[in-house]
C-alpha positions as CSV (number, residue, x, y, z in Angstrom):
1,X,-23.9,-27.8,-20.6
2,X,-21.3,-29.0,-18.2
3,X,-21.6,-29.2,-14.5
4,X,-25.0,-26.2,-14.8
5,X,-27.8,-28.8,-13.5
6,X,-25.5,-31.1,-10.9
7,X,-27.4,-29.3,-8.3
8,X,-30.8,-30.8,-9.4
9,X,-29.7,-34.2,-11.5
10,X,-27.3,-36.6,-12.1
11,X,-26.7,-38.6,-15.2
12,X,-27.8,-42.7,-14.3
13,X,-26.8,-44.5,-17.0
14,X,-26.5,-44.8,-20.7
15,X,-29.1,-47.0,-22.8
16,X,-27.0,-48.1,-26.1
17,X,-29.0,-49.1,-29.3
18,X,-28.6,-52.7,-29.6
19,X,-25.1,-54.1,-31.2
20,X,-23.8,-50.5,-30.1
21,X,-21.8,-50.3,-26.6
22,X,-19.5,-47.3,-24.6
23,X,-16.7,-47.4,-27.6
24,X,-18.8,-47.0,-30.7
25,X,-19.0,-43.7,-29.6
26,X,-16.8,-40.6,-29.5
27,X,-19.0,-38.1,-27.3
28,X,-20.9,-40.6,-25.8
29,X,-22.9,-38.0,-23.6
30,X,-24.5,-36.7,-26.7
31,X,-24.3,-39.4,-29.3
32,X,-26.1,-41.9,-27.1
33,X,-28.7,-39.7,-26.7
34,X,-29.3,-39.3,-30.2
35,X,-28.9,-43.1,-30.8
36,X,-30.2,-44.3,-27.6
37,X,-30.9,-42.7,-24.6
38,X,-29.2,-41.4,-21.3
39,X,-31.2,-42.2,-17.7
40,X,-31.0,-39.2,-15.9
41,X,-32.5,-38.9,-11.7
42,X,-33.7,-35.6,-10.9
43,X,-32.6,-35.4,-7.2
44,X,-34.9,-33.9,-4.2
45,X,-34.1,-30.5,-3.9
46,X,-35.5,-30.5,-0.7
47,X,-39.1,-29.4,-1.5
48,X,-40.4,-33.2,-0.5
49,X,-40.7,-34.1,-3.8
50,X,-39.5,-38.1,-4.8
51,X,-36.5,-38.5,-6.8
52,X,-38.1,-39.1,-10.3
53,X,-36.2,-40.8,-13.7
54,X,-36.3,-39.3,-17.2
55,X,-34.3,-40.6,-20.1
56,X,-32.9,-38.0,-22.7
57,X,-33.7,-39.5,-26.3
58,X,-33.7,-37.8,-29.8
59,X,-37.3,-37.4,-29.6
60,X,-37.2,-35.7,-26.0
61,X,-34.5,-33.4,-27.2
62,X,-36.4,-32.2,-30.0
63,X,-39.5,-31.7,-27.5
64,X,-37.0,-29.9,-25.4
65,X,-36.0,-27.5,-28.6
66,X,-39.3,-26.6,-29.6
67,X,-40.4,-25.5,-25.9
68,X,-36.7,-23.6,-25.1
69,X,-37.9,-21.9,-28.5
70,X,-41.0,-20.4,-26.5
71,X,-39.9,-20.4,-22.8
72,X,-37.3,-16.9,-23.2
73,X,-36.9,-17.1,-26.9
74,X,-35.0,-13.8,-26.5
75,X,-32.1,-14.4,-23.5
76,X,-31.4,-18.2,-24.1
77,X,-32.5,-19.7,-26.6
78,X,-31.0,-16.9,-29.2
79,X,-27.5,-17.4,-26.8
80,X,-28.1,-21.1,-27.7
81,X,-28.7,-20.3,-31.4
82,X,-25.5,-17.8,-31.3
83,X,-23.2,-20.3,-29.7
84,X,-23.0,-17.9,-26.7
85,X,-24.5,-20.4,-24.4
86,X,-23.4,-20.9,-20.9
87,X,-24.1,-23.3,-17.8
88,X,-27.1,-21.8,-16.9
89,X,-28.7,-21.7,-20.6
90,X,-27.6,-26.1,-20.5
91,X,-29.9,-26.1,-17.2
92,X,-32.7,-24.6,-18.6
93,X,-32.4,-26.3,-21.6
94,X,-32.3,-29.9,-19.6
95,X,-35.0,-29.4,-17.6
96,X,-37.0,-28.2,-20.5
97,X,-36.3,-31.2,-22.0
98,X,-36.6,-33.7,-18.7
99,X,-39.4,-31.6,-17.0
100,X,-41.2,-29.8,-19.6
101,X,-40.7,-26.7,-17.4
102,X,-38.1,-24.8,-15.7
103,X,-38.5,-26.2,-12.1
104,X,-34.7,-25.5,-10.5
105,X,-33.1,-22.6,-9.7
């Protein structure tokens, strides 16, 4: 999921579960998340729109999953399932996730 939505977001910062800080964690990006949560800003794409913050928890991530299930069930969400996923599949799965819809690009 790399580098596929810097165009639209950036990650903010990292919200670590109490007692738990940066090295507790070995893939911090996606363990936090889990654990925690990661503040991400969704960036004005130039549509006029206000910046606007999300935070990527467990709970949002298994939101995300249930509607990248529905949105194109048969390009990337069975690419995600097959471990054939690329930057673009990440994108659509983050704004799923963030934005309930697939808003960019």
């Amino acid at each position: 999921m790399e580098g596929g939505s810097n165009y639209w977001c950036r990650q903010h910062s990292f919200r670590y579960p109490e007692g738990k800080g940066k090295d507790d964690y070995t893939y911090r990006h996606l363990e936090v998340a889990l654990d925690g949560g990661i503040q991400v800003l969704a960036e004005d794409c130039g549509d006029g729109q206000v910046p606007i913050t999300r935070e990527l928890t467990r709970e949002v991530i298994q939101d995300g999953l249930e509607l990248f299930s529905k949105f194109e069930p048969k390009y990337h969400f069975v690419n995600f399932i097959n471990e054939n996923e690329d930057a673009e599949t990440g994108d659509v799965f983050l704004q799923l996730c963030l934005l309930d819809e697939v808003k960019y690009g």
